[in-house]
N, C-alpha and C positions, 0 to 999 in steps of 0.2 A: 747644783754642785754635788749634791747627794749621788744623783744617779753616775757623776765621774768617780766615785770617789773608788769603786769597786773594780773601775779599770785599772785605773792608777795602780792600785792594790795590786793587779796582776802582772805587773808592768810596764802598762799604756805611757804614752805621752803627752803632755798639754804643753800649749803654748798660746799667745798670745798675737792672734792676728786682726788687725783693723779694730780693735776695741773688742773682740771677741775670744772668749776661750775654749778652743778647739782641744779637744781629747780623742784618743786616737788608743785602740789597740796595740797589741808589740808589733811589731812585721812592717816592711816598706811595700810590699806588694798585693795584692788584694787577693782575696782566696776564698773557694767558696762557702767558708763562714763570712764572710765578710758581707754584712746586712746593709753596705751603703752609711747614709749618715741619717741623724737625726736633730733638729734644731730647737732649743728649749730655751726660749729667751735669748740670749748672750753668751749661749753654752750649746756649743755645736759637737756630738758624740758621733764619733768617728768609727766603722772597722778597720780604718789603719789610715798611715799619713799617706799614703798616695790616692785611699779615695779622700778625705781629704782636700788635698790638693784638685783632684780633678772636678768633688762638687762644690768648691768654693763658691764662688761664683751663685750659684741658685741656694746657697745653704743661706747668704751672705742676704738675699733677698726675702728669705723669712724670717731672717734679723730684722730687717727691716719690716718688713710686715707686725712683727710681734712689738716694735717700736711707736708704730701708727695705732693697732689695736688694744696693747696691752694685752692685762691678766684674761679679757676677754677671748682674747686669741685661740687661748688653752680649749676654750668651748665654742670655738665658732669653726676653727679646723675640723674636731669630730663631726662636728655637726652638717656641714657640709659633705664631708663623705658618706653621713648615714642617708641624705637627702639623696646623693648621686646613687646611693645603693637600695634604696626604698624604688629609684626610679630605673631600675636594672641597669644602671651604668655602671662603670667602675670607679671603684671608692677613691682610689687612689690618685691615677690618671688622671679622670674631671672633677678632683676635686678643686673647689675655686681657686684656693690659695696657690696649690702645685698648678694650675692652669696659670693662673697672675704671672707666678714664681718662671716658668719657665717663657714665658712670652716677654717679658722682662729683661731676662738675662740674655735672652735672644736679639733684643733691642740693643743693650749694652755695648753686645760682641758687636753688632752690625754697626754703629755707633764708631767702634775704636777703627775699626776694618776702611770706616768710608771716610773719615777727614777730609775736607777740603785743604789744600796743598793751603801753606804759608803766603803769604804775599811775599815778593822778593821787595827788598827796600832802595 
């Protein structure tokens, strides 16, 4: 909450999505200050509502992750990208979590996309 508090201050936006509190820079459109998002517990820090909106979805996923691991979380995400970068990969990229995180959300999408039709009665 701390780290929202200095958006807010400059005009940002929160709201409340799925049990989570999104914050968001001023602007609907994304620019190139716009850093993407970042997920801290239950407080997803936004460069604006349309990114946002477009990473829900995989932010929503390290919600969840930080739900299953806890305060540990906070030292297991660095940690894993210091590993991926100790082993000349990229920190980011393969890092586990953002690997989980987006094979995940990928499942999800695939998931809503394929439904088996209703049964008709």
């Amino acid at each position: 909450m701390l780290l929202a508090a200095p958006i807010l201050l400059l005009g940002g936006r929160a709201h409340l999505h799925a049990g989570v509190l999104e914050v968001a820079l001023p602007g609907k459109r994304r620019t190139r200050l716009d850093l993407g998002a970042i997920t801290l517990g239950h407080v997803v820090l936004g460069g604006s509502e349309h990114t946002l909106c477009q990473l829900r979805a995989h932010e929503q996923e390290h919600v969840r992750q930080y739900e299953r691991w806890g305060v540990v979380f906070f030292l297991a995400y660095p940690a894993s990208s210091l590993i991926q970068l100790l082993r000349g990969r990229h920190p980011y990229w393969l890092n586990h979590f953002e690997v989980q995180a987006r094979a995940l959300c990928e499942q999800r999408r695939a998931d809503l996309t394929h439904k088996p039709p209703k049964p008709e009665a």
